[in-house]
ZANU-874238 format. One record per residue: residue in three letters; y negated, z, x negated of N, C-alpha, C in turn. Coordinates in pm, whole numbers, padded with zeros to 5 digits, always signed. Each point is the difference from the previous one (the first is absolute). Last residue first. Layout:
REM residues N
ALAYZXYZXYZX ...
REM end
This chain:
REM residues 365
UNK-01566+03133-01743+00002-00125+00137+00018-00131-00082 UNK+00096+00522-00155-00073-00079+00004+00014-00087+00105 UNK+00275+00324-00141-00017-00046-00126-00089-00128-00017 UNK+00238+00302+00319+00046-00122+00013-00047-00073-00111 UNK-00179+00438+00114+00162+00004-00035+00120-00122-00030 UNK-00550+00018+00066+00094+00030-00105+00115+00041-00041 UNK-00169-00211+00372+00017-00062-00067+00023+00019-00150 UNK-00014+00323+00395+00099-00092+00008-00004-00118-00078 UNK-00323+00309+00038+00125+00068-00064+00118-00070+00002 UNK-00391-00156+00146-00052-00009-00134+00142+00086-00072 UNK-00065-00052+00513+00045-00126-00088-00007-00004-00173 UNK-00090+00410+00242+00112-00051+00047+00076-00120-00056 UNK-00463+00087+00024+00040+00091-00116+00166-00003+00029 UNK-00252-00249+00313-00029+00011-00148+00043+00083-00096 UNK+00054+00080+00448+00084-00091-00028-00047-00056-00123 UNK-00288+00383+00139+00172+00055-00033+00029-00146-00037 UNK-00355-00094+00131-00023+00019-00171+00161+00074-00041 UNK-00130-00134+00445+00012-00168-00109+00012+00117-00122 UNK-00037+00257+00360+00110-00082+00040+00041-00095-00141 UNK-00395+00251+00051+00084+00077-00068+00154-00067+00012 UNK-00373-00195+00195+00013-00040-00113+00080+00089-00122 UNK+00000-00034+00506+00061-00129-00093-00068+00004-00123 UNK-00128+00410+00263+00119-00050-00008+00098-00098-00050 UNK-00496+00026+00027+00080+00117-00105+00123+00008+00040 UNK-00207-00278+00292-00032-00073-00096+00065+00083-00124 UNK-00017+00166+00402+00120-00072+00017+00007-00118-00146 UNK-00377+00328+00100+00129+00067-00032+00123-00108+00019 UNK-00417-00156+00027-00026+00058-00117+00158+00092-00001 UNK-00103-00174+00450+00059-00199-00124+00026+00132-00141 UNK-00146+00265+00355+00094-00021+00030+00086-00126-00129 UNK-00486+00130+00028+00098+00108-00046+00129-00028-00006 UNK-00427-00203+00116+00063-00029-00092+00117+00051-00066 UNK-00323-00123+00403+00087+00118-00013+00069-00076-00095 UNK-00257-00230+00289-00100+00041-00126+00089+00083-00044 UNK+00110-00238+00390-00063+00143+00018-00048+00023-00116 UNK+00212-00406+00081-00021+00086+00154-00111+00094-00019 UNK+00192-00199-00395-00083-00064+00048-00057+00027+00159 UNK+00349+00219-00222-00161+00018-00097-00103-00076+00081 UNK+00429-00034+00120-00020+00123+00023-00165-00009-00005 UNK+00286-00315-00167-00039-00026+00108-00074+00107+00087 UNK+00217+00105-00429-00147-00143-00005-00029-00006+00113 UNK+00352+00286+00032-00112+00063-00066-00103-00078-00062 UNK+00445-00168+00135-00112+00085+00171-00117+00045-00045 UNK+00271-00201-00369-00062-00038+00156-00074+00013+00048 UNK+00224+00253-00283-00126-00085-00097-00029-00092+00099 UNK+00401+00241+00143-00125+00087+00012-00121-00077-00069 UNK+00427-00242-00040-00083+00021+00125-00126+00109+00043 UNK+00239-00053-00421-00147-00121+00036+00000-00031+00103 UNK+00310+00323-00093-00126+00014-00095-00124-00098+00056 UNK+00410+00039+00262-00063+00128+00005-00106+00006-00088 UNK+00179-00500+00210+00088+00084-00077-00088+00163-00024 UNK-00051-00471+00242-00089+00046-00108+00068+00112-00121 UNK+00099-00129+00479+00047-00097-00089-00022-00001-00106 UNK-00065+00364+00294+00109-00060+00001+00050-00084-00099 UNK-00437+00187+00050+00113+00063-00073+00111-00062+00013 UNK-00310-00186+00284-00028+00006-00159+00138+00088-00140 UNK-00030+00028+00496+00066-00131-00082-00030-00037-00067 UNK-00145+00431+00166+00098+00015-00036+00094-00169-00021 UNK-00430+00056+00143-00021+00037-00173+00198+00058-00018 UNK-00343-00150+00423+00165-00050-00027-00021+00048-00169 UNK-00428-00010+00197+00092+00037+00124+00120-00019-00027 UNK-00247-00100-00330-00053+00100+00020+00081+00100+00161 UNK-00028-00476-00189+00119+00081-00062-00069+00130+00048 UNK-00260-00283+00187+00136-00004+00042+00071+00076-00060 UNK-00400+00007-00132+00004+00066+00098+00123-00027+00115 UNK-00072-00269-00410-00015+00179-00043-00020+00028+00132 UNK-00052-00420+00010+00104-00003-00079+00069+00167+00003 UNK-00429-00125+00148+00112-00017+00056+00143+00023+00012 UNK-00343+00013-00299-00037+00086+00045+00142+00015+00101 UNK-00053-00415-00253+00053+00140-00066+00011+00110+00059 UNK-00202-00410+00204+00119+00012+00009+00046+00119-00096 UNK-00449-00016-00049+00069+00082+00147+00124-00048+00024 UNK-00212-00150-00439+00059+00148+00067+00016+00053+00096 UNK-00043-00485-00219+00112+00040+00104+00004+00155+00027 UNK-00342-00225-00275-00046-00009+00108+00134+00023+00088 UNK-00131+00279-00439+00051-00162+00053-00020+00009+00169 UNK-00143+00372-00216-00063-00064-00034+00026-00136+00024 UNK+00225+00366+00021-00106+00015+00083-00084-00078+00024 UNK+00325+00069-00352+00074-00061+00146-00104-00006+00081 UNK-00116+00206-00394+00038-00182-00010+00032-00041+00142 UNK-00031+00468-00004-00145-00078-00011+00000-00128-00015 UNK+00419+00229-00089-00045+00001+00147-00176-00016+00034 UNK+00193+00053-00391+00090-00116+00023-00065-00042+00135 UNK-00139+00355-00225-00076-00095-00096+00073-00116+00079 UNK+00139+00429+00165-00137-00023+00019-00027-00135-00067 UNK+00354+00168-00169+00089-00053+00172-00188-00030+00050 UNK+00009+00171-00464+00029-00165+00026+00030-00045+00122 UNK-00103+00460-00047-00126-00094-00058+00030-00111+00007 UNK+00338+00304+00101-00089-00003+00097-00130-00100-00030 UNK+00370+00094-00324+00034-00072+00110-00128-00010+00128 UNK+00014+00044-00531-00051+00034+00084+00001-00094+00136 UNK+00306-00013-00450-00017+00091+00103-00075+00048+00118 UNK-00124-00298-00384+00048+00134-00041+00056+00098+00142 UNK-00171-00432+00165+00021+00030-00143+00045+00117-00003 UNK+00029-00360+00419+00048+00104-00053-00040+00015-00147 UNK-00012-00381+00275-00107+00058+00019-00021+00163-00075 UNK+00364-00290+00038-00059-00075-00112-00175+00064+00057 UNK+00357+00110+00251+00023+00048-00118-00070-00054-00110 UNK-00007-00134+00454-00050+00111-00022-00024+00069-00118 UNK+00249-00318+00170-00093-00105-00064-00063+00142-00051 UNK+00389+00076+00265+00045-00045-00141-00152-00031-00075 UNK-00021+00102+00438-00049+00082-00036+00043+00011-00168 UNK-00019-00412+00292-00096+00065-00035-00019+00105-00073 UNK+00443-00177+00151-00083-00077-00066-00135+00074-00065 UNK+00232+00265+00389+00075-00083-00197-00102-00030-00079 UNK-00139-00053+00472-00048+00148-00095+00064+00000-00103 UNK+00063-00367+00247-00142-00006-00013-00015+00119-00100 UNK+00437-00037+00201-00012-00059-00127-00129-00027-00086 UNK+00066+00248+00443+00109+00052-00124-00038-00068-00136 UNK-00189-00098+00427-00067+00031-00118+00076+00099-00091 UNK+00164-00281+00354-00036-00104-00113-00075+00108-00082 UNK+00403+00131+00333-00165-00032-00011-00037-00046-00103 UNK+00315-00280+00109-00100+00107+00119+00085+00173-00078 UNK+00093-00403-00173-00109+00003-00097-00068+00094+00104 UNK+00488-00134+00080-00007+00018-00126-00182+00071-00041 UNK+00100-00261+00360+00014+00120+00053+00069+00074-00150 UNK-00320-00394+00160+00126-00014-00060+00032+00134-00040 UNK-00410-00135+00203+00098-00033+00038+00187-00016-00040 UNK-00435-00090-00319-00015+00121+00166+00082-00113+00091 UNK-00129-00132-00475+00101+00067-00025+00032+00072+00183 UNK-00444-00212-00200+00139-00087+00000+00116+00050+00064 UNK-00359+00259-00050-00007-00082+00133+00138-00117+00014 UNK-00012+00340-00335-00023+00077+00160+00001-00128+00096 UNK-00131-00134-00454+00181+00084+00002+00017+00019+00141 UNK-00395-00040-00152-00011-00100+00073+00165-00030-00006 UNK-00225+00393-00095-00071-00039+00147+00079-00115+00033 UNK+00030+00164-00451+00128+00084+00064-00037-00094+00199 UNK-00255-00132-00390+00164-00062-00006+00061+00080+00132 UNK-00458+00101-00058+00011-00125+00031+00145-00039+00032 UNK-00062+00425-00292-00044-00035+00208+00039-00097+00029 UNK-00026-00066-00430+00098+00060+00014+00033+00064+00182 UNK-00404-00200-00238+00138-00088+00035+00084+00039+00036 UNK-00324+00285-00079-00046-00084+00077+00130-00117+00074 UNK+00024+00394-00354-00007+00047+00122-00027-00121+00136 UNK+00020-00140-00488+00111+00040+00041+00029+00019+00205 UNK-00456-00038-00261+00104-00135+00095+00139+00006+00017 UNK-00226+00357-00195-00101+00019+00085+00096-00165+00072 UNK+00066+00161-00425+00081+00064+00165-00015-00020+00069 UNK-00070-00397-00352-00070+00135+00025+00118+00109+00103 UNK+00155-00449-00319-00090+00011+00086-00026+00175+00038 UNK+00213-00230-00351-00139-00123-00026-00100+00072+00157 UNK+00486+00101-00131-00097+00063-00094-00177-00048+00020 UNK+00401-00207+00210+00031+00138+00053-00143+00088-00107 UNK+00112-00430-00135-00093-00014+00162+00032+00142+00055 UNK-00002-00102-00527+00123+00027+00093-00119+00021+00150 UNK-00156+00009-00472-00053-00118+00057+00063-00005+00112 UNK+00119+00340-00304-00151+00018+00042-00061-00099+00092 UNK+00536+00096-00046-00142-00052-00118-00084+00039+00090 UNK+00600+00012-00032-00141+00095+00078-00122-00042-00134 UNK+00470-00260+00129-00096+00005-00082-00092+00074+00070 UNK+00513-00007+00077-00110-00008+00086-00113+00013-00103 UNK+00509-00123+00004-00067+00066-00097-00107-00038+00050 UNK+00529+00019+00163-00167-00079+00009-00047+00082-00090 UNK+00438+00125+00104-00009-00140-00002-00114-00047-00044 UNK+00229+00476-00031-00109-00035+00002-00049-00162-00012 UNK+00409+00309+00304-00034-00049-00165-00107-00087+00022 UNK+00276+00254+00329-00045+00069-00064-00045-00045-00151 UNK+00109-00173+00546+00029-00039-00140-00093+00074-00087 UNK+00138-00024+00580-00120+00046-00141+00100+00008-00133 UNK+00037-00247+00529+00015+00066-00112-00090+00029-00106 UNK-00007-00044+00588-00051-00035-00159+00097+00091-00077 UNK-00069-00159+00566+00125+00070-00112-00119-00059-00165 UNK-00067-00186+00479+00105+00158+00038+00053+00017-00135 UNK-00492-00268+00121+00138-00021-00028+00070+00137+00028 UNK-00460-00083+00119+00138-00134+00021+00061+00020-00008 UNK-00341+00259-00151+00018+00002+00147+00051-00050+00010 UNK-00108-00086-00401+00122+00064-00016-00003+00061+00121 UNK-00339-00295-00030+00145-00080-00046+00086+00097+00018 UNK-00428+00165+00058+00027-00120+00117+00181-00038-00029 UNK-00189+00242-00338+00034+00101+00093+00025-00105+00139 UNK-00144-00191-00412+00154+00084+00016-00029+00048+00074 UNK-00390-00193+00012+00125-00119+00018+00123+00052-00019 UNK-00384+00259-00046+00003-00049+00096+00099-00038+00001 UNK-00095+00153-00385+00062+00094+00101+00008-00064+00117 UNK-00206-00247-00339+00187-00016-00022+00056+00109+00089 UNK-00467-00090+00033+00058-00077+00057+00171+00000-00024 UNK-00382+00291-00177+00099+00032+00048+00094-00083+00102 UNK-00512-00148-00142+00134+00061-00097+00053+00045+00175 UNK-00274-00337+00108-00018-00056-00162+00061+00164-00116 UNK-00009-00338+00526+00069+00120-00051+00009+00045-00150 UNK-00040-00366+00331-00131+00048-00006+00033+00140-00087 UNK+00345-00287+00126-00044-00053-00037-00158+00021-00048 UNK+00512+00238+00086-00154-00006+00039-00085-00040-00055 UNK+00514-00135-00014-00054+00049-00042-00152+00019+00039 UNK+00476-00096+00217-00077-00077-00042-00136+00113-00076 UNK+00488-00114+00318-00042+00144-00071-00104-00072-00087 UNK+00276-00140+00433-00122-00067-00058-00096+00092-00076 UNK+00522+00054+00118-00145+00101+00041-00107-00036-00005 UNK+00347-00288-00145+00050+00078+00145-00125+00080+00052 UNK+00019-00154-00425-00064-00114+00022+00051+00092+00188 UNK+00084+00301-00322-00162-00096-00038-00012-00051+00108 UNK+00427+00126-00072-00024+00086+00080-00143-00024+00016 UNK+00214-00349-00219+00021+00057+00106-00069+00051+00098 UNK+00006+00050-00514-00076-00107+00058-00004-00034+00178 UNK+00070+00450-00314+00103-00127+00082-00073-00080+00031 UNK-00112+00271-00450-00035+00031+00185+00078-00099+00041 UNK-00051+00389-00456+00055-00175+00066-00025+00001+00132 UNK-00327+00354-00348+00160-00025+00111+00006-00171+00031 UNK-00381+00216-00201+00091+00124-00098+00166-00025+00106 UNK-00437-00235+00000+00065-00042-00077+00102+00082-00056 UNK-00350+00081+00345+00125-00111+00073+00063-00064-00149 UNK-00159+00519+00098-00074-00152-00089+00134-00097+00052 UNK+00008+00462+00092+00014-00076+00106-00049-00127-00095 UNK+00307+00466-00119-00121-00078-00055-00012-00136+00096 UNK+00226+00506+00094+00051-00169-00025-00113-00099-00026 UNK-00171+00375+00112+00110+00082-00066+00115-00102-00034 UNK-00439-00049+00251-00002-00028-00162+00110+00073-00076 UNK-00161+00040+00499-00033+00097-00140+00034-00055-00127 UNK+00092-00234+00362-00111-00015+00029-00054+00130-00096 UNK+00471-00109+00005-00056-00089-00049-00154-00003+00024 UNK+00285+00344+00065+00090-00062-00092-00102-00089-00030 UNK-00007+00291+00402+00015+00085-00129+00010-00049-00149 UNK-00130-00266+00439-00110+00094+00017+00045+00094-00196 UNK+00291-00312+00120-00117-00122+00009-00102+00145+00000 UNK+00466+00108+00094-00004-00056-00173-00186-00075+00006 UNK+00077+00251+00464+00016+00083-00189+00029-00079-00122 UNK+00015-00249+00372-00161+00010+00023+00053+00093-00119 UNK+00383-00157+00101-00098-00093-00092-00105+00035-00001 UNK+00340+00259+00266+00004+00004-00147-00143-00112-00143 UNK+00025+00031+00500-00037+00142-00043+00024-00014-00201 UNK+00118-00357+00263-00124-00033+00018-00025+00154-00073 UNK+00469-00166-00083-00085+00085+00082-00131-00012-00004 UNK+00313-00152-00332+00090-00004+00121-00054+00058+00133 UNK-00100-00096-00524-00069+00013+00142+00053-00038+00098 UNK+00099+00139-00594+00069-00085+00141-00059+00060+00138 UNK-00063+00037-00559-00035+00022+00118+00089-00106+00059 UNK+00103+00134-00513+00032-00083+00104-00083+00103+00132 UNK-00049+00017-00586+00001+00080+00176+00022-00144+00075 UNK+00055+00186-00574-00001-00077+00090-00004+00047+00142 UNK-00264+00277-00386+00131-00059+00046+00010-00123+00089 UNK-00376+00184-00214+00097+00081-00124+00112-00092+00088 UNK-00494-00182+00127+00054+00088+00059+00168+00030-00123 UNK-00556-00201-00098+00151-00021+00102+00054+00143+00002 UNK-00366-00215-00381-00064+00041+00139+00190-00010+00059 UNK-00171+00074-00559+00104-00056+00131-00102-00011+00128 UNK-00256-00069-00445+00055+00104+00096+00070-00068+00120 UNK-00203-00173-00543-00011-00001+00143+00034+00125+00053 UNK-00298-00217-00403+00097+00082+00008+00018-00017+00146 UNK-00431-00155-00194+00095-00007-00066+00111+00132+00092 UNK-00477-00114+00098+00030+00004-00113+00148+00031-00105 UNK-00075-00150+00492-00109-00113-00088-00007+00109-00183 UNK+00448+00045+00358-00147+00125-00036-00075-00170-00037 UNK+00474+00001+00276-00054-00023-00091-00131-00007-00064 UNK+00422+00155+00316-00166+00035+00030-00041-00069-00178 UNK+00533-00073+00296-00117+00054-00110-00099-00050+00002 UNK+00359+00086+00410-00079-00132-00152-00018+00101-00069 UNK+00434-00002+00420-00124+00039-00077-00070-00104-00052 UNK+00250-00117+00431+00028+00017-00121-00140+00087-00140 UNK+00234-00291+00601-00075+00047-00153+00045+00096-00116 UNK+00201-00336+00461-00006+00086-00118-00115-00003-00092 UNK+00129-00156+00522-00036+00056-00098+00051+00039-00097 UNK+00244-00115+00382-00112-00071+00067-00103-00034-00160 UNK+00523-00007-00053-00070+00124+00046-00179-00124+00012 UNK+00526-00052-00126-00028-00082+00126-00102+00111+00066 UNK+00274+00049-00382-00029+00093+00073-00047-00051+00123 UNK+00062-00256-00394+00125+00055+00032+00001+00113+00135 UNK-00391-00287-00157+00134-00039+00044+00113+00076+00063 UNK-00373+00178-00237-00041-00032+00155+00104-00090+00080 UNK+00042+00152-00409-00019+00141+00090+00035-00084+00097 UNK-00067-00348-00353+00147+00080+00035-00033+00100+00048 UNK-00404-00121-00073+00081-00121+00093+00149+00063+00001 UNK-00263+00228-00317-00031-00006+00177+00067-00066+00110 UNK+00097-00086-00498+00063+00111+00065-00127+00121+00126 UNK-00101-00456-00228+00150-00001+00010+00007+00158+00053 UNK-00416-00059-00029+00004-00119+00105+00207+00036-00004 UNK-00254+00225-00390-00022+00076+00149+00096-00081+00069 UNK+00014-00028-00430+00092+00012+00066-00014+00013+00140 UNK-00298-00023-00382+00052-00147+00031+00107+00018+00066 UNK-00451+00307+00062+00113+00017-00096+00034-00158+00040 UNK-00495+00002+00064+00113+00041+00043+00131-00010-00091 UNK-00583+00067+00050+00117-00121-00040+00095+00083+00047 UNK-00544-00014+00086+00080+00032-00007+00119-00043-00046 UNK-00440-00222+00151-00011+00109-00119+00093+00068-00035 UNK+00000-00291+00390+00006-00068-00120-00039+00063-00135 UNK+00282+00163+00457-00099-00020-00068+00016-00035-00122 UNK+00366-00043+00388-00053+00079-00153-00139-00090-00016 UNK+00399+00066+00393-00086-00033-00012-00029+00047-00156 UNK+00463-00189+00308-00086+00095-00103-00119-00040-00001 UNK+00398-00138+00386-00104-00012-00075-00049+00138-00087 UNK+00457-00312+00240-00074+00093-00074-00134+00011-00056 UNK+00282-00378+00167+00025+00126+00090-00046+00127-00009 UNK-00278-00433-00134+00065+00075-00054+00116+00090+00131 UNK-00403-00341-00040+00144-00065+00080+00052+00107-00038 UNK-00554-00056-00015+00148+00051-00026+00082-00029+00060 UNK-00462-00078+00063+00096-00088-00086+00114+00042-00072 UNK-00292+00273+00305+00021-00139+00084+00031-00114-00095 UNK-00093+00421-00189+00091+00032+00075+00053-00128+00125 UNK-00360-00007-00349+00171-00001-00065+00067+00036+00119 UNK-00434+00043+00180+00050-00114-00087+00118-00016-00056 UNK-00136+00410+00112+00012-00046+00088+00023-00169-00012 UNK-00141+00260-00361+00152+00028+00022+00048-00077+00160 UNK-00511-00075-00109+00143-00036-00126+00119+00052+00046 UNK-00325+00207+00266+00024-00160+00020+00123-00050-00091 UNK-00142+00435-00069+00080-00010+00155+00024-00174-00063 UNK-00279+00144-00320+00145-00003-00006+00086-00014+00128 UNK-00491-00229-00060+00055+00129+00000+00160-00007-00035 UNK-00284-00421+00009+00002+00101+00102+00055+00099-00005 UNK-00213-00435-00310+00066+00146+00013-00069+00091+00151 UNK+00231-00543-00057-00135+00083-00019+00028+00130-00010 UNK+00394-00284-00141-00075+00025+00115-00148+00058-00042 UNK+00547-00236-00187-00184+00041-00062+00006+00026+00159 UNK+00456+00030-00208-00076-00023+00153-00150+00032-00069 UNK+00543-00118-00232-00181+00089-00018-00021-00107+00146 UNK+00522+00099-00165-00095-00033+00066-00115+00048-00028 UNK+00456-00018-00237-00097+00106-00012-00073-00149+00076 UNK+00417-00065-00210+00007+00122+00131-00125+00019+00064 UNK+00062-00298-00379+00028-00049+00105+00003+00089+00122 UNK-00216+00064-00466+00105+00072+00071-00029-00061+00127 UNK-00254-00142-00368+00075+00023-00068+00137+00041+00106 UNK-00445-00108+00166+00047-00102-00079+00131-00023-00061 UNK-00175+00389+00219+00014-00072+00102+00092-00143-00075 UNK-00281+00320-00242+00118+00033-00025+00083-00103+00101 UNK-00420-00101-00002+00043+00016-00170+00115+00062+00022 UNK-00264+00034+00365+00045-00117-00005+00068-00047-00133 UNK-00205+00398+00082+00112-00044+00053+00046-00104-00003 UNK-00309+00125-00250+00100+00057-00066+00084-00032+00115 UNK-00403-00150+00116-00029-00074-00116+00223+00091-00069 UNK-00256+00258+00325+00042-00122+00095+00079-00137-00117 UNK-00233+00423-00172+00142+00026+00088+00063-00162+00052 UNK-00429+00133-00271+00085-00083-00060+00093-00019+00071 UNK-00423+00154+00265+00035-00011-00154+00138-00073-00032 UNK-00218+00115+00438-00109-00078-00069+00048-00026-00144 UNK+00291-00005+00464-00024+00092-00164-00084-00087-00046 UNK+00213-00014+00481-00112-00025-00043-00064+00038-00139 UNK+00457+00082+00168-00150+00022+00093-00098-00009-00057 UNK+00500-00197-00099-00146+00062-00031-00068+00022+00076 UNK+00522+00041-00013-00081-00004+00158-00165+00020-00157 UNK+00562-00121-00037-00052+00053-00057-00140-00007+00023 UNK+00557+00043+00053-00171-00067+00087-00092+00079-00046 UNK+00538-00102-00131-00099+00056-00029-00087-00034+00078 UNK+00562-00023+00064-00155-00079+00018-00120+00142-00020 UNK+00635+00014-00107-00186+00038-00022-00128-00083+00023 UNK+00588+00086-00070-00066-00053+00082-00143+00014-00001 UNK+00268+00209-00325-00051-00131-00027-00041-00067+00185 UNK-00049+00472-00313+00044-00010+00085-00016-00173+00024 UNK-00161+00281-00329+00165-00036-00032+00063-00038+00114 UNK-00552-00012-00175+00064+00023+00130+00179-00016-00045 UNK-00381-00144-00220+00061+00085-00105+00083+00066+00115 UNK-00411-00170+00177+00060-00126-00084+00158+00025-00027 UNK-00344+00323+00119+00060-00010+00102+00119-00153-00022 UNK-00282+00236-00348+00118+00106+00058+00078-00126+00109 UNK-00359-00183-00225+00096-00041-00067+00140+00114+00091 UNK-00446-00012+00176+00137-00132+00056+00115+00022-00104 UNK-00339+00335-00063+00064+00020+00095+00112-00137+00054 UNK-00266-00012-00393+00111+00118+00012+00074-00010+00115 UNK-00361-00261-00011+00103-00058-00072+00081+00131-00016 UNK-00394+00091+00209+00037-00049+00099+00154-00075-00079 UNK-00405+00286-00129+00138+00048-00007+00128-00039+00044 UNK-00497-00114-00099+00033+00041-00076+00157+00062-00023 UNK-00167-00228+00385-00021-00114-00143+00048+00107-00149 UNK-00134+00042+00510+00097+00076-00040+00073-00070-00157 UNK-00306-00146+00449-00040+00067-00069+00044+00107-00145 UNK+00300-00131+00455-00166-00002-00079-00056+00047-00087 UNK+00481-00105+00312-00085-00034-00185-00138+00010+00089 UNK+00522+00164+00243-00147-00074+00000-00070+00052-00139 UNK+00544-00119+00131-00126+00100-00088-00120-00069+00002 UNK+00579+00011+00235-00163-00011+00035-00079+00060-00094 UNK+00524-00154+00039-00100+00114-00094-00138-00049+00059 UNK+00543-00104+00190-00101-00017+00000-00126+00072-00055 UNK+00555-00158+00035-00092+00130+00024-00134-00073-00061 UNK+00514-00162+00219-00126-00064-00068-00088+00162-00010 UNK+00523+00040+00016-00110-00029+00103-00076-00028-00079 UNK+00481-00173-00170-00108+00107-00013-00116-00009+00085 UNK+00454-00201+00081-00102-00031-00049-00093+00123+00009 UNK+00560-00045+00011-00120+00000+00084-00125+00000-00088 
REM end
């Protein structure tokens, strides 16, 4: 039998200084069924000029010039010239092991599973990296609307399974079935959007405990380039327009299970030294400030009457970090988020020190 076709999507811009590493990774593939696409958006610099330079050399490898429209667009592009049964995404600043594509594809074969992802490594602008993943292998299985809202509220909208749409294989399929498509106005956390839409689909992910990707963290990185202040903006935006897409489908009632997740994860980047009440204030002035805060308000005076399905799906730590954003915003009462907030973080630092005993007994990672 014939190997499934798999498919690598990497939108280019602008990316000249790092952009030959990364084809040479994806080139160097041990896996041999393989179409490359390779999406310029518009690169004022050398990128567009290198794709087509490798293109020359590797019959696999498609280039798509376009005007530059953002990354939604580009990947959204590769995604309407893909034939793959399989799709990967990778940025053009980034590279990849040469085994990923072969032994994803065997999971996903042999297991006949919706998903698989997989750790990275954090690679610094001054040198050196850091794991990001999980110590073991995990199989989910959603055999229950109950069960999928806890992997999507405990697993993936906290960043406890890394959501970057380059850290997993996707079924092409399950894509094209769901008309799963990327937000085209949508300039970060678009890779949370599109996994969490996608992995509402499916009944099952594996997790692969090895560091496939190597994520270039720089100064120039579109996650770096922007403020909190548009975090808070877009980030509303995403959840409002999640809600609308998404209503009716008895998986997303109530929808501000996932409105509050989301948000109160963002929270943390409002957070310094601990000062939980100063940053839940610093977050919640941003919010005040976009023009969706009375859907927020909203948002919060529903959970407010039901705070026990928050917990439900949310689980006891970061269901109380819930109720207690949504809280805040009712009533200015900061109290409730500040103790549920000292809870997960005596939570994270026990399991830190936990993991640090477990890698020196193991003699490292």
């Amino acid at each position: 039998m014939m190997a499934p076709l798999a498919s690598i999507i990497i939108p280019v811009y602008n990316v000249e200084k790092f952009l030959e590493r990364c084809l040479a990774s994806v080139c160097a593939q041990t896996y041999a069924r393989l179409e490359i696409i390779l999406v310029d958006d518009g690169s004022a610099d050398a990128s567009g000029q290198i794709c087509d330079r490798f293109s020359e050399k590797d019959p696999r490898i498609q280039v798509i010039h376009q005007k530059n429209e953002g990354v939604s667009a580009a990947r959204n592009k590769g995604l309407e010239a893909a034939k793959g049964k399989y799709i990967y995404f990778v940025d053009g600043d980034d590279w990849v092991d040469d085994t990923m594509v072969e032994e994803t594809v065997f999971v996903m074969e042999a297991g006949g599973y919706d998903a698989c992802t997989w750790g990275h490594y954090i690679v610094q602008d001054e040198g050196g990296s850091l794991y990001f993943g999980r110590k073991k292998t995990m199989l989910f299985r959603f055999s229950t609307e109950e069960e999928k809202r806890h992997f999507l509220c405990r697993w993936l909208l906290p960043c406890r399974l890394d959501w970057s749409v380059w850290s997993r294989v996707f079924r092409r399929d399950v894509i094209e079935h769901n008309r799963i498509r990327f937000a085209a106005n949508q300039k970060i956390f678009e890779d949370l959007d599109f996994s969490f839409r996608y992995l509402a689909c499916c009944q099952n992910l594996y997790y692969i405990p090895r560091p496939f990707y190597h994520y270039r963290q720089h100064s120039t990185s579109a996650l770096h380039a922007n403020t909190l202040e548009r975090w808070t903006t877009d980030t509303l935006e995403m959840t409002r327009r999640q809600e609308s897409m998404l209503a009716g489908q008895s998986l997303f009632e109530p929808f501000f299970i996932y409105t509050g997740t989301v948000l109160t994860v963002l929270l943390d980047n409002f957070v310094t030294k601990g000062e939980a009440g100063q940053g839940l204030a610093q977050a919640v002035n941003c919010f005040e400030a976009c023009k969706d805060w009375e859907y927020l308000k909203e948002q919060a005076q529903r959970a407010a009457e039901n705070r026990t399905a928050v917990r439900r799906a949310c689980g006891w730590r970061l269901g109380g970090q819930v109720n207690g954003f949504f809280q805040y915003i009712l009533t200015r009462d900061a109290v409730p988020y500040q103790r549920a907030y000292r809870v997960q973080c005596c939570y994270t630092a026990i399991r830190t020190l936990k993991n640090k005993w477990f890698c020196g007994r193991r003699g490292g990672v």
